[in-house]
C-alpha positions as a LaTeX table, in Angstrom:
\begin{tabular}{lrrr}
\hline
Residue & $x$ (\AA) & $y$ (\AA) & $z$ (\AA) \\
\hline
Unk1 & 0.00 & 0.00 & 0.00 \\
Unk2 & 1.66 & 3.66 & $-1.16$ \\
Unk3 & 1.37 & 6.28 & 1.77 \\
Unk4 & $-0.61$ & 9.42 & 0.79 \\
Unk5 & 1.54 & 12.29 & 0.15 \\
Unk6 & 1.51 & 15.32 & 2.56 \\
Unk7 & 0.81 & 17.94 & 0.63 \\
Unk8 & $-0.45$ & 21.46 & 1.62 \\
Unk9 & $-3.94$ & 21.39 & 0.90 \\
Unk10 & $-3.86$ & 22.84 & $-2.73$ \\
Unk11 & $-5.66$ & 19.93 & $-4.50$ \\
Unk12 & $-5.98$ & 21.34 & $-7.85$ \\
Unk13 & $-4.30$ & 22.77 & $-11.33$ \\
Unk14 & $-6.65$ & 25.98 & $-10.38$ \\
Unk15 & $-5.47$ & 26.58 & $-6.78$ \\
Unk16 & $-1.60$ & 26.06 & $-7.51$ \\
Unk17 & $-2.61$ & 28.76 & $-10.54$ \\
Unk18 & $-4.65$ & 30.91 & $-7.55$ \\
Unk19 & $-1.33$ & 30.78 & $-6.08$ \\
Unk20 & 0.88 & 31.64 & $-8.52$ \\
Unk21 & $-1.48$ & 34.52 & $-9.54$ \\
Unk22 & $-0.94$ & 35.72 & $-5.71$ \\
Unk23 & 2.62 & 35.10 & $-6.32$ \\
Unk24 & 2.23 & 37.33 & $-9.36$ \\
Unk25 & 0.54 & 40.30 & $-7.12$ \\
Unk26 & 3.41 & 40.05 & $-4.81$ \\
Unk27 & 5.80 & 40.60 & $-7.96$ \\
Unk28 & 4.02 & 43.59 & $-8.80$ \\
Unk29 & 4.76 & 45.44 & $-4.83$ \\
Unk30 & 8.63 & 44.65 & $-5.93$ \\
Unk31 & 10.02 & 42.57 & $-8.48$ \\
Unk32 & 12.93 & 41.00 & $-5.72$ \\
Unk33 & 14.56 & 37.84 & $-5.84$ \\
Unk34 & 12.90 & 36.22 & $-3.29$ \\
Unk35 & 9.27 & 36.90 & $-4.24$ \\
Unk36 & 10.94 & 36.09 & $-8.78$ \\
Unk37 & 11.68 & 32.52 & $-7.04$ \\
Unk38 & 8.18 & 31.96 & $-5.67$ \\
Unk39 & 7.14 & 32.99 & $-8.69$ \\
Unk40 & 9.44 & 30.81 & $-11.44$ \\
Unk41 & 9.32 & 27.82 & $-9.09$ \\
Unk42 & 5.54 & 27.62 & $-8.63$ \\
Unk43 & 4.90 & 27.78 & $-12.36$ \\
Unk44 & 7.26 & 25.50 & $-13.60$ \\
Unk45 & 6.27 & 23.13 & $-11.45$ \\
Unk46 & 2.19 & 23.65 & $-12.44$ \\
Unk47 & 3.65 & 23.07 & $-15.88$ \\
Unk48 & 5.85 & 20.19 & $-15.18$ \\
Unk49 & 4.04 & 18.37 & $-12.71$ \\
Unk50 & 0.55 & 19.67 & $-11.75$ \\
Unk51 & $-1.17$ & 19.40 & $-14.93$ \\
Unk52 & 0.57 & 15.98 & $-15.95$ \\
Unk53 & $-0.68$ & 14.25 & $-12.39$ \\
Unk54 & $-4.26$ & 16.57 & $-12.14$ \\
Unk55 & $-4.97$ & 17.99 & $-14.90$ \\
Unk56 & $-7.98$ & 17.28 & $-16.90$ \\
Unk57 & $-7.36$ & 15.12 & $-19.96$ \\
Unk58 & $-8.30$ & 18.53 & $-21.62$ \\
Unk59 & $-5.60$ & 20.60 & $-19.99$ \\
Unk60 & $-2.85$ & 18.03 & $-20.92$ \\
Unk61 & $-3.99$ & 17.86 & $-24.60$ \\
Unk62 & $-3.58$ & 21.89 & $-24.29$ \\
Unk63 & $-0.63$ & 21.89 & $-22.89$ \\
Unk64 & 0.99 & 19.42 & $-25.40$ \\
Unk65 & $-0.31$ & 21.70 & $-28.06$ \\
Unk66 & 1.35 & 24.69 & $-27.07$ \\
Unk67 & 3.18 & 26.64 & $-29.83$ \\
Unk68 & 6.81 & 26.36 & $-30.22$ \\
Unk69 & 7.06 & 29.75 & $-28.31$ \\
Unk70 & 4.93 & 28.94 & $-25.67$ \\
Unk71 & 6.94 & 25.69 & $-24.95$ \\
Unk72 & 10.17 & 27.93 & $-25.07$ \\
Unk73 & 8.63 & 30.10 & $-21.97$ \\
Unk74 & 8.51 & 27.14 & $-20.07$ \\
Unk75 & 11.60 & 25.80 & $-20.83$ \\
Unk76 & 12.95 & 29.24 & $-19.98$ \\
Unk77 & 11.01 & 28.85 & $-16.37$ \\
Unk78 & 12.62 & 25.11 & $-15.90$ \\
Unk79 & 15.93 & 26.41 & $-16.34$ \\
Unk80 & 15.91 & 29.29 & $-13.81$ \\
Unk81 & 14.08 & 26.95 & $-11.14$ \\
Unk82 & 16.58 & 24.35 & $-11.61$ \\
Unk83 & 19.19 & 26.32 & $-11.21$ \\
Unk84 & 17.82 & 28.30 & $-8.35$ \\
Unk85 & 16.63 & 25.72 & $-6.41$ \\
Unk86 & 20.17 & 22.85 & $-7.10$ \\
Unk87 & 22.78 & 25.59 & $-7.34$ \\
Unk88 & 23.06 & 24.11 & $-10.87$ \\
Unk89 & 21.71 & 21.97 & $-13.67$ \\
Unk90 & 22.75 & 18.32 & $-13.74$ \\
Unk91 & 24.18 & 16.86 & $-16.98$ \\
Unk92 & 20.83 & 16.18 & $-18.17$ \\
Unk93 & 19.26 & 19.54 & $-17.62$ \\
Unk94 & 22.44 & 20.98 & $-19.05$ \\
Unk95 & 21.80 & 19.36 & $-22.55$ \\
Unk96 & 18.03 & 20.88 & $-22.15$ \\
Unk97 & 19.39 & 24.53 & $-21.41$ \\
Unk98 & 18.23 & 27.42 & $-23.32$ \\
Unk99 & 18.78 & 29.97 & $-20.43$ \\
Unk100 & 22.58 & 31.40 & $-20.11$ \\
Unk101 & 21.82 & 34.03 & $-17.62$ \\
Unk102 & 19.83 & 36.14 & $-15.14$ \\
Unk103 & 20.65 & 39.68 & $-14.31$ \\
Unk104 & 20.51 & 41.11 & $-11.10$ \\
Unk105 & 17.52 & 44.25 & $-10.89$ \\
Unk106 & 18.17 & 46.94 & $-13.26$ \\
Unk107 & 16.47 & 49.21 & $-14.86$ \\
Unk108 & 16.77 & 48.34 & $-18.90$ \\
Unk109 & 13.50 & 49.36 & $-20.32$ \\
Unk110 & 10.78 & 51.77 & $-20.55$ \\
Unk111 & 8.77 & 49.77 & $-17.68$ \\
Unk112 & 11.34 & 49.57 & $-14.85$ \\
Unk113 & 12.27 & 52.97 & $-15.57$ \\
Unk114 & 8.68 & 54.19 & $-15.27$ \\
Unk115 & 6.68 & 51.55 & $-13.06$ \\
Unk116 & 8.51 & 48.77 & $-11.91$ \\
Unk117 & 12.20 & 49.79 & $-10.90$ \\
Unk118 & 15.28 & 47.48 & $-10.98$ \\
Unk119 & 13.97 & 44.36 & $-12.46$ \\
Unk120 & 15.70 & 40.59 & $-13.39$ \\
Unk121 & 16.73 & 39.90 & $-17.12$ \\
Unk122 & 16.71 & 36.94 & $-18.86$ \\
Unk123 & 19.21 & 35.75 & $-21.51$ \\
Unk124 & 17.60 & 33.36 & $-24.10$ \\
Unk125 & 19.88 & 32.73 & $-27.03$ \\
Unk126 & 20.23 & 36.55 & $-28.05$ \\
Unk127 & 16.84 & 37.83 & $-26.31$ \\
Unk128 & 16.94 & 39.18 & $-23.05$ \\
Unk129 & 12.84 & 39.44 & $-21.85$ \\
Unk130 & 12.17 & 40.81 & $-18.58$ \\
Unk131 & 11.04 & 38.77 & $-15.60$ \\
Unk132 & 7.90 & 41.16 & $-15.73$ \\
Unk133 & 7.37 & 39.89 & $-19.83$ \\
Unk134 & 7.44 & 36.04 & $-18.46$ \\
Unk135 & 5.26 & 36.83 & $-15.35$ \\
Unk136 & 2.65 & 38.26 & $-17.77$ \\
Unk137 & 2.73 & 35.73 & $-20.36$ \\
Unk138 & 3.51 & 32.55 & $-18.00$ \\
Unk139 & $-0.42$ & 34.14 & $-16.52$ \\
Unk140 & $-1.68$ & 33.96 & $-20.01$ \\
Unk141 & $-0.71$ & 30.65 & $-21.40$ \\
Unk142 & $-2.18$ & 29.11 & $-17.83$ \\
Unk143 & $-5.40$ & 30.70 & $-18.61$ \\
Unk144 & $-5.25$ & 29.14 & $-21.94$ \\
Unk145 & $-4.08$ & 25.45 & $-20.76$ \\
Unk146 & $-6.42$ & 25.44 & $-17.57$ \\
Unk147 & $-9.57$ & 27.41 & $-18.47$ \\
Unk148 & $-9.42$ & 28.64 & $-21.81$ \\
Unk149 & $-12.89$ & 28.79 & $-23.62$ \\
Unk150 & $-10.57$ & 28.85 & $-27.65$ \\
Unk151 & $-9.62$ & 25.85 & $-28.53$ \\
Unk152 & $-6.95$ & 26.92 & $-30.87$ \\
Unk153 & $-3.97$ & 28.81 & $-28.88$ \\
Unk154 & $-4.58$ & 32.58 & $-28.71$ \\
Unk155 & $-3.02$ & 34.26 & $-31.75$ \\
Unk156 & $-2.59$ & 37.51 & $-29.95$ \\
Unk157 & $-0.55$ & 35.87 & $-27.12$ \\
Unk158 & 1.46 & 33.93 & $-29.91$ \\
Unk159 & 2.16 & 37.00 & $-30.87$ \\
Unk160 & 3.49 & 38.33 & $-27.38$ \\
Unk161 & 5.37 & 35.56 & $-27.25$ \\
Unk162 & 7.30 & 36.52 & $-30.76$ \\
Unk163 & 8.29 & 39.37 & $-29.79$ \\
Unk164 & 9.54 & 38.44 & $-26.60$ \\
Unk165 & 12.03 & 35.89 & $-27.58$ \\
Unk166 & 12.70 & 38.17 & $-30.46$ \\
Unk167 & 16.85 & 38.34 & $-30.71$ \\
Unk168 & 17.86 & 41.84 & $-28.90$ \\
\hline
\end{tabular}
């Protein structure tokens, strides 16, 4: 007989996603490294394990037809909570890397200069999206996978997601 796992009593796809939506507020009072790591570690791990033990077979089928960009975000989120939370990537996660970097908070765009102040960087290849870009879109494409009413992916966010990873 397996022993029940003690988990904190988040049951679903939709209340880790509550969570990482309040993890998302907390972003937006200061975009700091400690509240970026609640962030990137509760969504990759919606993405990577949530929806592949409880999600509906509806959610997985979305989440296996994300676009190539969309799957690129999350890959992006895998790499920063694998290195965050093991000091490094193992061998195998090294082969899967598409991250090379994270700043530390500056202010490199129109939004932290105006709104957010000193925010984190990422280096993808030769684009270097803002934590504040993923937060927003990681938001979107979970709306999409978990309660989205189109069944196509939204061209709009497909769009987003272009000209995100879009070389710098």
């Amino acid at each position: 007989m397996s022993k029940k796992s003690p988990r904190i009593p988040i049951d679903t796809c939709e209340g880790l996603l509550e969570k990482l939506k309040w993890d998302y507020q907390q972003l937006q009072e200061g975009w700091t490294e400690y509240r970026t790591f609640n962030f990137v570690v509760t969504a990759h791990h919606l993405y990577a394990d949530w929806i592949n033990s409880a999600g509906t077979r509806k959610q997985k089928q979305r989440k296996n037809n994300l676009p190539k960009q969309g799957k690129k975000l999350f890959s992006t989120l895998r790499d920063i909570t694998n290195s965050s939370k093991h000091w490094k990537l193992n061998a195998k996660g090294q082969k899967k890397q598409i991250v090379s970097g994270v700043s530390k908070p500056v202010v490199a765009d129109y939004y932290a200069y105006f709104i957010a102040g000193p925010v984190m960087y990422v280096s993808v290849g030769s684009a270097r999206p803002s934590i504040p870009e993923l937060a927003s879109l990681t938001l979107e494409c979970f709306d999409w996978i978990l309660q989205g009413k189109e069944r196509s992916f939204p061209v709009k966010l497909t769009e987003e997601l272009d000209r995100v990873f879009r070389p710098r």
